[in-house]
TORDRENSE-214698 format. One record per residue (C-alpha): x, y, z; residue number from 0. Coordinates in nm, 3 decimals. Layout:
<nodes>
> X | Y | Z | NUM
...
</nodes>
This chain:
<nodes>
> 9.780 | 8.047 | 7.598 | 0
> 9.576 | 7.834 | 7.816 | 1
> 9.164 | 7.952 | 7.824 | 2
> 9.012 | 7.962 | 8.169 | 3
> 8.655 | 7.765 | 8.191 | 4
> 8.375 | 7.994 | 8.222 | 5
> 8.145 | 7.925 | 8.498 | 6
> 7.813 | 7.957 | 8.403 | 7
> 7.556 | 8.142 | 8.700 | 8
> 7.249 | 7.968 | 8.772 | 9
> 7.003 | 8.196 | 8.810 | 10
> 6.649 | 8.016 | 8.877 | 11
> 6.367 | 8.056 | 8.612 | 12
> 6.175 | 8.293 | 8.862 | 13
> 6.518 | 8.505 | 8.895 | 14
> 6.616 | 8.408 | 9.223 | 15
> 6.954 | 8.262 | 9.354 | 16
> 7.057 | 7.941 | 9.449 | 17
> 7.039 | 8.096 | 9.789 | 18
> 6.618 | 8.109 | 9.739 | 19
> 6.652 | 8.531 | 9.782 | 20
> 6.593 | 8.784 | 9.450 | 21
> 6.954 | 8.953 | 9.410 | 22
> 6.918 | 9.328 | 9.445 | 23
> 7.119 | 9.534 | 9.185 | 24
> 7.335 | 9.792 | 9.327 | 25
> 7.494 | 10.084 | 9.117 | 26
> 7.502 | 9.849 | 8.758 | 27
> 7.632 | 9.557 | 8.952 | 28
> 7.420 | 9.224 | 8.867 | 29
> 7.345 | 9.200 | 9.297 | 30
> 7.475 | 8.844 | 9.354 | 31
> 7.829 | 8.672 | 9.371 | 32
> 7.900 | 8.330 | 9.180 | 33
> 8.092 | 8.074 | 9.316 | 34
> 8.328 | 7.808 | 9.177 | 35
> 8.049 | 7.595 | 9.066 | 36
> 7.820 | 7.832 | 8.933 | 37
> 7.591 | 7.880 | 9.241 | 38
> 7.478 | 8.216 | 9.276 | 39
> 7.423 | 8.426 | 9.615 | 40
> 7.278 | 8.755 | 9.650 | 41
> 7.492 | 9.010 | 9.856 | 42
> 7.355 | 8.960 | 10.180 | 43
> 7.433 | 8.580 | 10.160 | 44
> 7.778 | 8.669 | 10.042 | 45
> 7.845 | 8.898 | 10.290 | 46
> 7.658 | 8.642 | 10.585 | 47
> 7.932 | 8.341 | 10.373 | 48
> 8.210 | 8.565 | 10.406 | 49
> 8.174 | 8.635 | 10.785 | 50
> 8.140 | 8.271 | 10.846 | 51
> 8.421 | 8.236 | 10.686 | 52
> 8.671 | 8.446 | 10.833 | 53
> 8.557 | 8.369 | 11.159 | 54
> 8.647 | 7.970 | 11.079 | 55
> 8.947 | 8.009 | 10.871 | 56
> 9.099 | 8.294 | 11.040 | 57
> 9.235 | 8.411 | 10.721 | 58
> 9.045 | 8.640 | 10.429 | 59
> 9.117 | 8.926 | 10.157 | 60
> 9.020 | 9.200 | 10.186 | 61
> 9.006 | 9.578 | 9.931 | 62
> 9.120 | 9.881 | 10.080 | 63
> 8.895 | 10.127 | 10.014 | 64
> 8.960 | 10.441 | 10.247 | 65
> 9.026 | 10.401 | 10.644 | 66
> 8.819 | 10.097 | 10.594 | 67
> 8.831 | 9.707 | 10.481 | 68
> 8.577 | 9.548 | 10.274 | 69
> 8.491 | 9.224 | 10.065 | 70
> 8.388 | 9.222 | 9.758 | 71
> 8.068 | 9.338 | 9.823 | 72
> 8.090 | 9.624 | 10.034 | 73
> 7.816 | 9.500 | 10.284 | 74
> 8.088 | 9.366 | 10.554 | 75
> 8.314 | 9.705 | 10.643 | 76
> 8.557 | 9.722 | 10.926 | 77
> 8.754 | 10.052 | 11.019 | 78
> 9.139 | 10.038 | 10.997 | 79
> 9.261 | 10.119 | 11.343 | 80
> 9.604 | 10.166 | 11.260 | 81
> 9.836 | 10.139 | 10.974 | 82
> 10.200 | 10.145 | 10.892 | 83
> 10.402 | 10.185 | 10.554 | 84
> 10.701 | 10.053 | 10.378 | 85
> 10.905 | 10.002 | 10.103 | 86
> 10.874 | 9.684 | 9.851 | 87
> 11.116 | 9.550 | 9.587 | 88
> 10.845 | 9.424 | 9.359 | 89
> 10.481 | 9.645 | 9.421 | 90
> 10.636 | 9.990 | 9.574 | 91
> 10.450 | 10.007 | 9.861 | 92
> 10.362 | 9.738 | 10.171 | 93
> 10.112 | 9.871 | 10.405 | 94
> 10.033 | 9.689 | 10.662 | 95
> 9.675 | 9.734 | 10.857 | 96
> 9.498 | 9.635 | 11.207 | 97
> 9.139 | 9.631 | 11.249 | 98
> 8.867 | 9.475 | 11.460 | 99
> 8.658 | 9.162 | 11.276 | 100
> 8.413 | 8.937 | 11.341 | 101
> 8.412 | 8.804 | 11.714 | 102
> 8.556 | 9.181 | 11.859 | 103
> 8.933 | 9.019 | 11.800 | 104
> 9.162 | 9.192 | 11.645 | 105
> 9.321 | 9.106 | 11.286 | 106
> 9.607 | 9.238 | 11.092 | 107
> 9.632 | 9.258 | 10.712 | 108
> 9.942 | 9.382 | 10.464 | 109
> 9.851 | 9.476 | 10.112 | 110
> 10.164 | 9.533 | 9.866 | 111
> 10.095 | 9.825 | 9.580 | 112
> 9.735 | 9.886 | 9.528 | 113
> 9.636 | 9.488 | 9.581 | 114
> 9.376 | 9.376 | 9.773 | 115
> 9.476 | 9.322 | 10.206 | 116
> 9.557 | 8.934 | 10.266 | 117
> 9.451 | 8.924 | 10.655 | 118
> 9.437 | 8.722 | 10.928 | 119
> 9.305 | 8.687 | 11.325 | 120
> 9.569 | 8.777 | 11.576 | 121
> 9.553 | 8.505 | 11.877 | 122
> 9.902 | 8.512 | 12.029 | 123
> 9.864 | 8.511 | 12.413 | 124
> 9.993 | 8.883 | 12.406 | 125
> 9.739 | 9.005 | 12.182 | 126
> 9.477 | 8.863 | 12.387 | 127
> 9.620 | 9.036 | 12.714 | 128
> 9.632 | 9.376 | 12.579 | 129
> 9.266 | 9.339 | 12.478 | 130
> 9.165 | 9.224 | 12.749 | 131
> 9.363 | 9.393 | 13.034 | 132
> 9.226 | 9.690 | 13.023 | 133
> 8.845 | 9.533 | 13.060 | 134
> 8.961 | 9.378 | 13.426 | 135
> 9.014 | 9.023 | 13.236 | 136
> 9.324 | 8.795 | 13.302 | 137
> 9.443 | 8.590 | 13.065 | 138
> 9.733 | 8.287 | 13.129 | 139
> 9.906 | 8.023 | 12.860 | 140
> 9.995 | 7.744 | 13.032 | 141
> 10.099 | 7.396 | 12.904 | 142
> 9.892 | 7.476 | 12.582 | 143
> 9.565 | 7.603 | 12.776 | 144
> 9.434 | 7.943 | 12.846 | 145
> 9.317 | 8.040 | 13.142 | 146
> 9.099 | 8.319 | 13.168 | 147
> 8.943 | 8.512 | 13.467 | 148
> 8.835 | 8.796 | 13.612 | 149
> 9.129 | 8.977 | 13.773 | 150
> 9.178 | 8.891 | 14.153 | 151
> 8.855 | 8.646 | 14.157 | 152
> 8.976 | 8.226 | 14.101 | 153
> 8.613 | 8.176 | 14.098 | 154
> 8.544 | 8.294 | 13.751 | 155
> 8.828 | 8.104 | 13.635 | 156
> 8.788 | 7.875 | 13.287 | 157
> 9.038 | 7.703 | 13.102 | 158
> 9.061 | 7.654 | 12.708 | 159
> 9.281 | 7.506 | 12.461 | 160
> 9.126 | 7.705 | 12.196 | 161
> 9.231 | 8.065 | 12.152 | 162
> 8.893 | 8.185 | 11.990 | 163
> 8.678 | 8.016 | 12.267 | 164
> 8.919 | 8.167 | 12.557 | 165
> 8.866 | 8.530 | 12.411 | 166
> 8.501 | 8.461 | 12.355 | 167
> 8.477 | 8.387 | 12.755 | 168
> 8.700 | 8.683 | 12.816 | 169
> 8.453 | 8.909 | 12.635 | 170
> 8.169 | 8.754 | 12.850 | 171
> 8.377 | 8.832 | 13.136 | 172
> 8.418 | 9.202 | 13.048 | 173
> 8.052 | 9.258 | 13.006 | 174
> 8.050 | 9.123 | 13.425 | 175
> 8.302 | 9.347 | 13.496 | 176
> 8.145 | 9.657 | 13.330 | 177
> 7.816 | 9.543 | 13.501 | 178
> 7.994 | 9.529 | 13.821 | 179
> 8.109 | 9.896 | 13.784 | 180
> 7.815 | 10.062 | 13.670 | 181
> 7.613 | 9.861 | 14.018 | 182
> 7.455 | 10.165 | 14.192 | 183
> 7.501 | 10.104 | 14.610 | 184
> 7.174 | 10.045 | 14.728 | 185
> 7.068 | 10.455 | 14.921 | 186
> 6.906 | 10.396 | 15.289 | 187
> 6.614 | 10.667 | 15.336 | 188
</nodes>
């Protein structure tokens, strides 16, 4: 049987982390995470790395715990929106999860048995309609590029070949919309 190296944590001789904070202890836990090369983060910088993270990579796991998905620290939580449940050969049970990360977009994870939720960002051009539909945003694919607007007005038009950017500038969009709604008509005297 093959032994896996331990990593040793570098704790500084003043007790901080690599990351220059104190770690704060929660509930008999030591208050910071290690990573592969022995560089210790308190859980506020884990939870900061692990944003960062999914929102370049697109992809992160995720525990169940509840009607909500958290890392391994608990500080970054996000409310399961809807679920669904099947059978599995192997595990027993696949449940599959949507929720709302980083950015407002929505993501979709599947955990089999009692295992931790491997997730990911939804960006398919359909995804990104019904999001943003019902905020008074258009969104197009064409020839690779989205074009986003607000509905019935060319002049807000932009085009993006990134998905993330386009829904970014479809959020800003929504905000001009909702502004636009809640405008009070100016009253005469």
């Amino acid at each position: 049987m093959k032994k896996e190296p331990t990593i040793e944590a570098r704790l500084g001789p003043d007790g901080r982390c690599t990351c220059g904070h104190v770690p704060t202890p929660r509930e008999g836990e030591l208050g910071y995470g290690v990573d592969d090369k022995g560089n210790t983060y308190c859980y506020q910088c884990v939870d900061v790395r692990d944003r960062e993270q999914m929102e370049a990579e697109g992809r992160f796991s995720l525990s169940v715990v509840g009607d909500m998905l958290c890392n391994g620290t608990g500080g970054l939580r996000f409310p399961i929106v809807r679920r669904s449940y099947g059978a599995h050969r192997r595990a027993g049970r696949r449940t599959d999860l949507w929720f709302v990360g980083p950015c407002r977009m929505e993501w979709q994870g599947t955990a089999y048995g009692d295992g931790p939720a491997k997730c990911h960002r939804l960006t398919g051009i359909r995804q990104l309609m019904e999001q943003l539909s019902p905020q008074g945003v258009a969104i197009n694919l064409r020839r690779g590029e989205y074009r986003v607007s607000i509905k019935h007005d060319s002049e807000t038009a932009s085009t993006f070949t990134d998905p993330v950017a386009a829904f970014n500038r479809g959020l800003e969009l929504a905000d001009i919309v909702k502004e636009r709604k809640s405008a009070q008509p100016i009253r005469l005297a």
